[in-house]
C-alpha positions in Angstrom: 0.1 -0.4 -16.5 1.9 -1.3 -13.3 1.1 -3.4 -11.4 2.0 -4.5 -7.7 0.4 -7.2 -5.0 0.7 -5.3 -1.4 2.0 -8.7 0.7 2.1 -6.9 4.0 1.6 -4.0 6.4 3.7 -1.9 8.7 1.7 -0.6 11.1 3.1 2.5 13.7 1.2 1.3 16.9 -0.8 4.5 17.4 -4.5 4.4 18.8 -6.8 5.1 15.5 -9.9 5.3 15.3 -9.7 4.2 11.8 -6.9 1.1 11.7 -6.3 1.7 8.2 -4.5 5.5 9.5 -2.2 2.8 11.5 -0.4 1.6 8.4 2.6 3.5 7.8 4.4 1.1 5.1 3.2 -1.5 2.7 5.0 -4.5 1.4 4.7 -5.3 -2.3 6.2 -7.2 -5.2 5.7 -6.5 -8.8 4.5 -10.2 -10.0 7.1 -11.2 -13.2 10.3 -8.9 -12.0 12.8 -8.5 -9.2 11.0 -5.4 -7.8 9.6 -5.3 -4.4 10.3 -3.7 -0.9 8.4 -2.2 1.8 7.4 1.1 1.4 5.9 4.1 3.2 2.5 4.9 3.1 2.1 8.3 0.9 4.6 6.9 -1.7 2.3 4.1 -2.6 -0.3 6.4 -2.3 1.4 8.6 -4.7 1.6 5.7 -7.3 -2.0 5.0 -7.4 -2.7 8.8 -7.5 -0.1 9.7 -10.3 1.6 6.7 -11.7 5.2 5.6 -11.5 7.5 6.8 -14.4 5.1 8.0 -16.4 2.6 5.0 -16.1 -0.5 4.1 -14.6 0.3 1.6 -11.2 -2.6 -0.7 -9.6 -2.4 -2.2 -6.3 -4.1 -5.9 -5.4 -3.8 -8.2 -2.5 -4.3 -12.0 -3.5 -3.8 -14.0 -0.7 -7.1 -16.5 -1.9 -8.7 -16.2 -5.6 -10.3 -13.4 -6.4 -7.7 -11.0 -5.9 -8.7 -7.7 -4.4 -7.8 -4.4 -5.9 -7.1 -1.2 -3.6 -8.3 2.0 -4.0 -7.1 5.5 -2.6 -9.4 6.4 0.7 -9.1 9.5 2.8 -9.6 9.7 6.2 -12.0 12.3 8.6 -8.1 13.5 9.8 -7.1 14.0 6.1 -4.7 10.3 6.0 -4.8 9.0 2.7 -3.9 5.1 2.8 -5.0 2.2 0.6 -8.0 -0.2 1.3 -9.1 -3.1 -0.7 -13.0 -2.8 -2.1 -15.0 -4.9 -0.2 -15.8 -8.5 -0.9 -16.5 -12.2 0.4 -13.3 -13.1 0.9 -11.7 -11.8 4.5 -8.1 -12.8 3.5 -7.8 -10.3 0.7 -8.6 -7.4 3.3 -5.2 -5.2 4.0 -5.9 -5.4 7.7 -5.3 -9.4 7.5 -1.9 -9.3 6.2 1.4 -10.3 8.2 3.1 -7.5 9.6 6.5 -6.6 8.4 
């Protein structure tokens, strides 16, 4: 298994309803290599759906202990974007990442 740690958000200054349809690009780094870049929305969301080369990939934001794993969401519109499962801890929400 894959995994990355999503560092930041690119958002594309529309007006949505929903502010996770707003990202357009995520920020990650695969923790233990040289990998990471920022990278559009329905790639990522293509990872988590299908894998990367064959293997299962898992996305986590860990600014603060826990971390917080993200899950595939789908929105009224039909956007599919990443959002982290809910929990106690507001800096491990997607939303509360710098912007890059």
């Amino acid at each position: 298994m894959i995994e990355i740690k999503i560092t930041g958000i690119r958002k594309d200054n529309g007006n949505h309803a929903n502010p996770f349809e707003a990202v357009e690009a995520y920020r990650w780094v695969q923790p233990g290599t040289s990998n990471g870049n920022t990278t559009e929305r329905n790639v990522i969301v293509g990872w988590l759906d299908n894998g990367y080369n064959g293997e299962k990939v898992q996305a986590y934001v860990e600014q603060v202990l826990p971390r917080a794993y993200c899950y595939v969401n789908q929105s009224i519109h039909g956007t599919r974007f990443l959002q982290t499962r809910a929990d106690e801890v507001r800096g491990n929400n997607l939303l509360s990442l710098p912007e890059c």
